[in-house]
N, C-alpha and C positions, 0 to 999 in steps of 0.2 A: 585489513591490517592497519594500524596506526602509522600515518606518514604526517609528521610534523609540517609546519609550514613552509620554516626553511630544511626542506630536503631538497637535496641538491637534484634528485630525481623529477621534481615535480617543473623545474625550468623545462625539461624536454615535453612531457606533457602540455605543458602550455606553449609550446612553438611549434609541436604538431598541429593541437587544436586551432590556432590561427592560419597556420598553411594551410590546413586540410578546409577550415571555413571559407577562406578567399581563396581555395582552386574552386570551390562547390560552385558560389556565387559566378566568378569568371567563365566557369565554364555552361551555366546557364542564362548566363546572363547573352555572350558568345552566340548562343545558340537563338536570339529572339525571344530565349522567356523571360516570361518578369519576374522578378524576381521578391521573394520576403524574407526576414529573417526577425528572429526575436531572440531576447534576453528569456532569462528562466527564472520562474519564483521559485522561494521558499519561505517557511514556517521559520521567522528571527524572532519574534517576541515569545511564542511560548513553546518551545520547543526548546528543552538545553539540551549544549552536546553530549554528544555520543562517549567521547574519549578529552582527555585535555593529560599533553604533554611538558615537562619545561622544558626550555630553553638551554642555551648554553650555560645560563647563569645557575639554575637552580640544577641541572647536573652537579652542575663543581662542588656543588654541596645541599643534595636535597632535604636532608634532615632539619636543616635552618632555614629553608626555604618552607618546608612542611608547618615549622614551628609558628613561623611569621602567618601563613595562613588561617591557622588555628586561631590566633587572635583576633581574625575576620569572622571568625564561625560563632567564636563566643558572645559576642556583642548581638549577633544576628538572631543567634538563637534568645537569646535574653529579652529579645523587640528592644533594643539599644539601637536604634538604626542610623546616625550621626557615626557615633563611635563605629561602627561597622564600615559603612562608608569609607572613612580616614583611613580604617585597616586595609580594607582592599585596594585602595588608591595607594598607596605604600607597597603592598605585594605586586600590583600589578607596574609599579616603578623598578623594583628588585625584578620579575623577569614578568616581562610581557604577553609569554605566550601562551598563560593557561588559561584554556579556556571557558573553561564553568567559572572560573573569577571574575572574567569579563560579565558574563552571564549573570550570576547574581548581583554584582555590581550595577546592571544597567534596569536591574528591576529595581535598586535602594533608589537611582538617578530616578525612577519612573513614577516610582510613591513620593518622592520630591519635588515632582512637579517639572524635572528639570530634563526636558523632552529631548536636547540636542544632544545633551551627554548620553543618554539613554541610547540615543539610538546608533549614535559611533559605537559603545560596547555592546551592542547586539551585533552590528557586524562584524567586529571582531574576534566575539566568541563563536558565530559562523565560522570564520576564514581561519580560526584556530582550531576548530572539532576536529580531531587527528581520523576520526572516522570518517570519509569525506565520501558522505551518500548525498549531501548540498552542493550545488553549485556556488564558489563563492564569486569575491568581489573581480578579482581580475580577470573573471573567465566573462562574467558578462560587461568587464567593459571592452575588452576585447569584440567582442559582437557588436557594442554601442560605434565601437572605434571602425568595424568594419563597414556597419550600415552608414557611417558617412564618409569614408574614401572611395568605396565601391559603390555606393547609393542603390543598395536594393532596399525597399519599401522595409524601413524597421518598425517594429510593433516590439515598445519596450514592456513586455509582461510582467516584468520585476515590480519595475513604477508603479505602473496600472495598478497593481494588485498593492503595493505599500499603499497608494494615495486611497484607494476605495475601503482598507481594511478599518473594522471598529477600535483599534489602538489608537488610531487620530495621532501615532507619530511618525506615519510615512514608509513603517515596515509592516508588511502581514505577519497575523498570524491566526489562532486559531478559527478565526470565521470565516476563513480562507484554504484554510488547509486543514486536515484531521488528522495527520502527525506531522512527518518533517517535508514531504514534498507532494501527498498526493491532494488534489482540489476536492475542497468539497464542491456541491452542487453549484452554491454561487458562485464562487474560483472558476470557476467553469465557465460562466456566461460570461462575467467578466476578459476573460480572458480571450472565449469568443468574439465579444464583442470589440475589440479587441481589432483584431484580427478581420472582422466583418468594416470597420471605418476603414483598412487600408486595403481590404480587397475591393471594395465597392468602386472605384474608379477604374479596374479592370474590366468591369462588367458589363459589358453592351445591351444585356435584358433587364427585364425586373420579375421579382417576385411579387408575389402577392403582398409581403410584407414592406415591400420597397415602394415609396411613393413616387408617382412617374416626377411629378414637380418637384421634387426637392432634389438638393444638389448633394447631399447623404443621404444614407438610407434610414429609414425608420423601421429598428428592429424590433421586434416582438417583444415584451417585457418577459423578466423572468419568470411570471406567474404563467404569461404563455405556455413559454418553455417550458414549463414543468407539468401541463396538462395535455402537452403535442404530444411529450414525452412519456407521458405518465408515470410521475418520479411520484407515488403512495406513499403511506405512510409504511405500508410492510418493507416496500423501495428502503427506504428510510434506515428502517429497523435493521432487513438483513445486510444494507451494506455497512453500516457503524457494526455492527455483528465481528463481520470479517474481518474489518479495520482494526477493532478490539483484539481478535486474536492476534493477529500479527504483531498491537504492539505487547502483545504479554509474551514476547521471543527476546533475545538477545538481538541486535546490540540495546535494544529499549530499555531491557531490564538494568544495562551496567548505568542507568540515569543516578546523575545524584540523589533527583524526584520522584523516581520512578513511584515508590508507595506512593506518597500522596497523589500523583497522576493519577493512578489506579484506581484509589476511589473514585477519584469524578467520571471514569471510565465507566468504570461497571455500573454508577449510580443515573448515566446517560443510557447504556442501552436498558437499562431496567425499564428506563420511561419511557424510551421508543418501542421497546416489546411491549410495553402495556398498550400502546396507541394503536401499535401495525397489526398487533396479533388476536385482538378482542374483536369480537361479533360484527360492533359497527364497524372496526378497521378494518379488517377485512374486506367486509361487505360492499366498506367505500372503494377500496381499492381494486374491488373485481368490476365494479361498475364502471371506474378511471378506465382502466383497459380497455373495458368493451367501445368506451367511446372515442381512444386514441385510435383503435386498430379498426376501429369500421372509418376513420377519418383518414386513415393511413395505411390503407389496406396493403400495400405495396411497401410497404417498410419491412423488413425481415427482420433487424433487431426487435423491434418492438415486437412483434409477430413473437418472435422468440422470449424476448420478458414476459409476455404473457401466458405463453405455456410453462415457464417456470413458474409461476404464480399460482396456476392454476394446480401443478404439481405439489407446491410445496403446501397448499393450502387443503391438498385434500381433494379435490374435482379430479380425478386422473383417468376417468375415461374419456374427458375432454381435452387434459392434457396431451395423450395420445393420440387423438385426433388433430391436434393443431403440430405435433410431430412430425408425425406421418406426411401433415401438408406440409410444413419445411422442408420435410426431406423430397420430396418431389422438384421444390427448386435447386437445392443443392444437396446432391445424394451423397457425395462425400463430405457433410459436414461433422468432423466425430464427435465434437460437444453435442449437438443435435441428437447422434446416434447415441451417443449412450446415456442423452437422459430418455430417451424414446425406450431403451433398453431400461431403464432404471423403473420407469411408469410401468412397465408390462411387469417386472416383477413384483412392486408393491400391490399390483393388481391380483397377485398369484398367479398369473399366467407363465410360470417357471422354464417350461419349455421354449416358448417363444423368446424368453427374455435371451436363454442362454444360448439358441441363435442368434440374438443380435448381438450380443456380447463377444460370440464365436466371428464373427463377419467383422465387429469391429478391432478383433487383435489382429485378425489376419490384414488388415486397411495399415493398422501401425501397430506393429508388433514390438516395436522398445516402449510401446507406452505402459506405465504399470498397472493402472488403476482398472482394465478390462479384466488383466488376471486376477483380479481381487474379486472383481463382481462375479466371474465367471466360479470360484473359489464356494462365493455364498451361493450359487445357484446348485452346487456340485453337495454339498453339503447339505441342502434343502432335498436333495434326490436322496439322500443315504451316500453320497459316494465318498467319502471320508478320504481312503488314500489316494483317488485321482485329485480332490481339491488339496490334498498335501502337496502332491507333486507340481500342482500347478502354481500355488502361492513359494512353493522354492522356485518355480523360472521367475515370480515377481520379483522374492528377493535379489538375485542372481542380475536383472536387468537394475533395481535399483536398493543397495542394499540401506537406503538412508528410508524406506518407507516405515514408520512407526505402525501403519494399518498390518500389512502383509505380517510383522514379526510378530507382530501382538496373535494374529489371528492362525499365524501357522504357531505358535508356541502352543495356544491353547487347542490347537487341532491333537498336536502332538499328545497332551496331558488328557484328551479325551482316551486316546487310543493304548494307553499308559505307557507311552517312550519318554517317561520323565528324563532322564537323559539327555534325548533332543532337545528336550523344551527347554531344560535348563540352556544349555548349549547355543539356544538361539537367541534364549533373552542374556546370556555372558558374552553374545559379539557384537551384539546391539550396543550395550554398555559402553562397552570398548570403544567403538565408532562414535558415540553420541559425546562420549567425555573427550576421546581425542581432539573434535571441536567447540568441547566448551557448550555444546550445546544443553543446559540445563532443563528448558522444557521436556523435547525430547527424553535427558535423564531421567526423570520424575514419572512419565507417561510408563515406561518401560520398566520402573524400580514398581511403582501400583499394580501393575501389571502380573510382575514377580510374586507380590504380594498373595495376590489374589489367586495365584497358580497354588502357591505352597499352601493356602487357608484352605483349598482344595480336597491336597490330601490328607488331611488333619481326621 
């Protein structure tokens, strides 16, 4: 929900979060241990906000406040960019706290060359985003402010990450992060590294990567990193993949930018799928693997990227094998299990799958996505109204799953209870618009579609 800057609610949040930070520290600190703490990045140069509210001033009369703005858009839109400048420096004098004003104002300062101003209205279209998924400015000076009253070891990641990013004006953004808070790869090491100069004088040993002589350590570069790790191209591919979906949801969509973002979205993973997912990419990336995990044989994550890999690319009696050995060290791990269940079925091994599937609702039975698999496996048998029955305990545990309604609606219009079917995509509806949630809408309206084209 939208919580203005000055809401009188957000003072108690911020007097918690400083109590609650200097008991943490004190009371570790207390105890012998040493202690660290950091500041938190975010995406300020190319990330606009979420929501932008006014102020007391353009309350009292938004209409004139609306109008004044308008004047900043036409110039802008025209490539008049002087004249836009002046507008928005004028509305943002009239009330200060809208945020995307700040925002596009600090990109006109940014094409001007004029880096300071630039980056003051970037943080203050941050600290104004009424959608507050950002940390903003007073929470991480709060932290700055704690790591030197209390003196536990601060690793300011904010910093780090504005001074390293390719804007060259001292805020990250997108080479750093892939929407508004999550790191990319590099953000990563950065960040690590980070974090590796103020642990290192805790450290009584050395790594391999640590030089006994030198008084820091010498980390591994990121090109290391990313072959310890085995971060591939298909790596590459399906995590921007994911990324992409989540920002075609709400709140991303309510962007001023949103379209124009969207293309260079989709025009990005187009070219990471072409790279990850072609013969050599693959190829190269089954090869990455094999030589992370015989280097690292004792890593489980890794172990486990690579039987996805190997899944997702199509090797899946391999995949199943490198399964099977995960789960020997951790027998209850359910990701594990049900893609071990997932392999067996694509393999058509149906039976078996729908014991693993069976083993893993009974492990955690609120989770929805086993009744789903267990649903395709039931339907693969013929068994039409036990997978009915059982994709209604999905819904019933979670009735926001867009899979489960899709799949018991068209169960229903197989067996002809048009009725149901209707019935289930009319409460979906209902749910999905009570929160605004438009992707979801659309999934469920095609869906409908495609039911009623049915019985035509």
């Amino acid at each position: 929900q939208s919580v203005s800057a000055d809401d009188d609610r957000l003072e108690k949040v911020y007097s918690h979060f400083d109590a609650n930070l200097r008991d943490i520290v004190r009371i570790l600190r207390d105890s012998g241990t040493q202690v660290m703490v950091s500041t938190v990045g975010a995406n300020l140069v190319d990330h606009s906000p979420f929501a932008s509210v006014f102020g007391q001033v353009g309350l009292e009369n938004p209409l004139a406040w609306v109008k004044l703005y308008a004047t900043a858009i036409a110039p802008l839109e025209a490539g008049e960019r002087e004249d836009a400048v002046a507008a928005f420096e004028m509305a943002n004098r009239v009330d200060s706290t809208h945020a995307e004003s700040h925002f596009r104002l600090a990109h006109l300062y940014l094409e001007r060359g004029d880096t300071v101003s630039a980056r003051d209205q970037f943080v203050r279209a941050r600290d104004f985003d009424a959608l507050r998924f950002r940390v903003d400015s007073r929470l991480n000076d709060m932290i700055r402010r704690i790591g030197t009253e209390l003196n536990p070891r601060l690793v300011d990641a904010a910093r780090v990450l504005g001074e390293r990013d390719r804007s060259r004006i001292g805020l990250p953004g997108n080479d750093l992060f892939h929407e508004h808070v999550h790191l990319t790869f590099r953000g990563n090491y950065l960040v690590a590294s980070a974090f590796a100069d103020q642990l290192y004088p805790f450290i009584s040993g050395r790594t391999h990567y640590w030089d006994e002589a030198s008084a820091s350590p010498e980390l591994p570069s990121l090109t290391v990193c990313e072959a310890d790790l085995a971060l591939t191209a298909f790596d590459r591919y399906r995590l921007y993949a994911t990324v992409s979906g989540l920002m075609g949801r709400s709140p991303f969509t309510h962007q001023f930018d949103y379209l124009e973002k969207r293309k260079r979205i989709n025009a990005r993973v187009d070219s990471l799928r072409a790279a990850g997912t072609s013969f050599s990419g693959v190829g190269g990336s089954l090869r990455a693997y094999q030589l992370a995990t015989d280097g690292r044989p004792k890593d489980l994550v890794l172990q486990q990227n690579h039987a996805r890999i190997l899944q997702e690319t199509g090797a899946l009696v391999a995949a199943t094998k490198r399964w099977k050995q995960l789960l020997t060290k951790i027998p209850d791990a359910p990701t594990w299990r049900l893609a071990s269940a997932t392999s067996l079925s694509d393999q058509g091994a149906h039976q078996a799958a729908l014991y693993a599937y069976r083993e893993l609702e009974r492990m955690m039975p609120r989770l929805v996505l086993p009744h789903i698999q267990i649903g395709y496996e039931l339907v693969s048998a013929g068994q039409i109204g036990e997978a009915i029955h059982v994709l209604g305990n999905a819904l019933r545990i979670n009735p926001g799953s867009m899979v489960a309604r899709l799949n018991l609606a068209s169960l229903y219009e197989d067996v002809g209870q048009f009725d149901a079917a209707d019935s289930v995509i009319a409460w979906g509806l209902t749910l999905v618009r009570d929160r605004d949630d438009q992707q979801s809408e659309a999934e469920l309206l095609v869906g409908q579609g495609e039911l009623l084209s049915q019985r035509k």
